[in-house]
N, C-alpha and C positions, 0 to 999 in steps of 0.2 A: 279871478279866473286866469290861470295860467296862459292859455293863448290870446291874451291881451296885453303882454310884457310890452311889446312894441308900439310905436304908434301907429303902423304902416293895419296891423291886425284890429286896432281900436277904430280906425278913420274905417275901416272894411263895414267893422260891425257898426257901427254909426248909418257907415251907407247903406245898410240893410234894414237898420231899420225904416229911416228915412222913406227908401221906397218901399215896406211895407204899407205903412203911414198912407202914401197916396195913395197905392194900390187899394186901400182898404175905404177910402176917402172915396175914391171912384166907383168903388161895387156901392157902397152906401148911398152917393148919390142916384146912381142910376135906379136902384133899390125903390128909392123915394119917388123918383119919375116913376118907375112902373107904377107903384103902386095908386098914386097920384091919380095918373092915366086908367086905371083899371076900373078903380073906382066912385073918384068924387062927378066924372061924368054922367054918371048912369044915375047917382045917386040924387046927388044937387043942383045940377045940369052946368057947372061953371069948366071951363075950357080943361084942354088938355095943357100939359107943360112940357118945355123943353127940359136936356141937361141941366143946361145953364139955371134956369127957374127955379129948379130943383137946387140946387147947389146954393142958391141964395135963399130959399125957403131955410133949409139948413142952417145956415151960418143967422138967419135973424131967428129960429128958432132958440140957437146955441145965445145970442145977444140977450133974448127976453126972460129966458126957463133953463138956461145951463143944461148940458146933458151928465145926468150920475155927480160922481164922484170930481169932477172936470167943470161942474157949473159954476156958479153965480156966487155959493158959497151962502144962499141966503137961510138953509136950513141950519147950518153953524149958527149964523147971526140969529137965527130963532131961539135955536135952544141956549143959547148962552142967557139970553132976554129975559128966557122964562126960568133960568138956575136963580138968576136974579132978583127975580121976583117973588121964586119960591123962597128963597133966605132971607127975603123980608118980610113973609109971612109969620104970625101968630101960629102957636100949635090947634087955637080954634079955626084959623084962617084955613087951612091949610088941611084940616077935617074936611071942612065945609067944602071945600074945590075937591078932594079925594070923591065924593059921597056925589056930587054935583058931575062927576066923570064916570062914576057905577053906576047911575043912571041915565047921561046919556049914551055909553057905550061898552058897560059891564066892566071895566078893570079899572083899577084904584089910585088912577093919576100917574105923574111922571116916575121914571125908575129910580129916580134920586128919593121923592117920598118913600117909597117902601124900606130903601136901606139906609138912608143918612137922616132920619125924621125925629 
């Protein structure tokens, strides 16, 4: 992008994002406290929370479960497991799992089966 030649305009756009970042970090928390606050009272009867509370709900949420694209990485580490497993399958093996997935949730197993099989 042309108005980034310099470093003066790069450190700019850097600082922008930056505090988008937080900005976006702090409506989310708070986000979470309200919602927090609105509802597990009424529902479950367990306390209200603070900012802070919320803000560490957060971050051990992001520790356990990753958020999106940003987590854990542990759905990568699944599917590669199961590419794995599937290319050590048998072309009977590998019926049997397709036909064992149409029954219990109607489609014909991983997208790798249907076009690399």
């Amino acid at each position: 992008m042309h108005y980034m030649h310099n470093g003066r305009n790069r450190a700019a756009h850097i600082a922008k994002i930056v505090v988008m970042v937080v900005i976006f970090m702090a409506v989310f928390t708070w986000v979470v406290m309200a919602l927090w606050n609105w509802l597990v009272p009424g529902i479950i009867g367990w306390k209200a929370i603070d900012y802070w509370q919320a803000m560490g709900l957060l971050v051990l949420s992001k520790i356990l479960f990753g958020f999106g694209r940003f987590g854990g990485g542990g759905h990568w580490h699944w599917r590669a497991r199961m590419a794995e497993r599937w290319e050590r399958m048998t072309p009977e093996e590998r019926e049997k799992f397709r036909e064992g997935m149409r029954q219990r949730c109607g489609r014909g197993g991983p997208p790798e089966a249907e076009t690399g099989g």
